[in-house]
C-alpha positions, 0 to 999 in steps of 0.5 A: 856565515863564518867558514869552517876551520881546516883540520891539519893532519902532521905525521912523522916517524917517532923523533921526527919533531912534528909535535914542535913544529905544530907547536911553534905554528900555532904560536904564530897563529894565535898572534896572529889572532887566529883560533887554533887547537892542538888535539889531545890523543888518548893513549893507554901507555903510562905516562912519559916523566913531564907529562901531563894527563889532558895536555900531552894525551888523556892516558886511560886503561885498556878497557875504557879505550876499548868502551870508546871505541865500541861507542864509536867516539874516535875518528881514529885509533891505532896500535903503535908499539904495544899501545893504543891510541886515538882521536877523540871525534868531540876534540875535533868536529866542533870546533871545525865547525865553529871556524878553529883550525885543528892540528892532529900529532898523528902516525900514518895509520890515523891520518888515512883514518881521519882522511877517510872520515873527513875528506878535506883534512890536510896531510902534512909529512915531516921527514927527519934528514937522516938516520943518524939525526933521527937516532941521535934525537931519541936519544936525546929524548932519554925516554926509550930503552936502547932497544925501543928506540930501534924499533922506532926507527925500523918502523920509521922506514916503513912510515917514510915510504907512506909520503906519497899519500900525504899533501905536502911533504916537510924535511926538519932539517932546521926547525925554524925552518920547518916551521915556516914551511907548515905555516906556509901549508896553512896560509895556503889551505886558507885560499882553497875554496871551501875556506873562502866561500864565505868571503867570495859568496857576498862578491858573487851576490853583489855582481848578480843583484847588480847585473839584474837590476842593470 
């Protein structure tokens, strides 16, 4: 029986460069051979210039947003800025239980959800270094107006003050850096007991026939 795959919950405040650092994970990975996914959320804001309906989120009106929830197809769904967002439970659940490890691009409220639903998941913050570089990256994106980016950033306090709820905790100061850090996140879930059961389990069988026979 193959074990199930572990579901990786990154959050951070709006700039902070989790969707990267998942990204650049799961390219290791998949060298690697392992089967690994990156959730697409739904979303009702218009998309941002570049961005792809089913490859950045699955943009939908108001209306169908709200059909989904009242049919309980979400495992999580949030307001942020003016918008709604949500984790499709079809996205995730099957292809946990068919061994693939999942990575949800997240904001604090989700991750409780998500938690709640599935107490296993792992909660992985990312921090910006600073102020300054978390300004100077949404700037860089070019896609917020002067005042939407502030009001990232006021609600990046109050995002950053949450990382006590969370697992473990990743500062991107250096992206490759970052990276390697949630990796090492990964290759640890995978010796929690539940991940190693199916591995275990034969060794514990083998010692029990033996010492009967004995």
């Amino acid at each position: 029986m193959a074990a199930p795959g572990e579901l990786f919950i990154v959050s951070s405040p709006s700039g902070g460069g989790k969707t990267t650092i998942i990204r650049g994970v799961m390219e290791e990975l998949r060298r690697q051979g392992r089967e690994v996914h990156f959730s697409v959320s739904h979303t009702t804001r218009p998309p941002r210039p570049g961005e792809r309906h089913g490859v950045d989120y699955y943009f939908v009106e108001r209306r169908e947003f709200r059909r989904m929830i009242e049919n309980h197809e979400f495992l999580e769904y949030a307001q942020v800025h003016g918008n709604l967002y949500g984790t499709s439970r079809r996205e995730v659940e099957g292809r946990l239980e068919r061994g693939c490890d999942v990575f949800l691009d997240i904001d604090v409220q989700g991750a409780r959800q998500v938690r709640a639903f599935l107490p296993a998941a792992i909660k992985v913050f990312i921090f910006p270094p600073s102020l300054a570089e978390l300004r100077r990256r949404l700037v860089a994106r070019r896609q917020d107006a002067a005042d939407t980016i502030e009001l990232r950033i006021r609600n990046a306090l109050w995002e950053m003050r949450e990382y006590a709820d969370f697992d473990y905790v990743i500062i991107n100061d250096r992206l490759e850096q970052a990276i390697c850090d949630l990796a090492k996140v990964v290759a640890t879930a995978r010796l929690r007991p539940r991940s190693m059961q199916a591995l275990v389990q034969p060794i514990i069988d083998s010692f029990a026939s033996a010492l009967e026979e004995g």
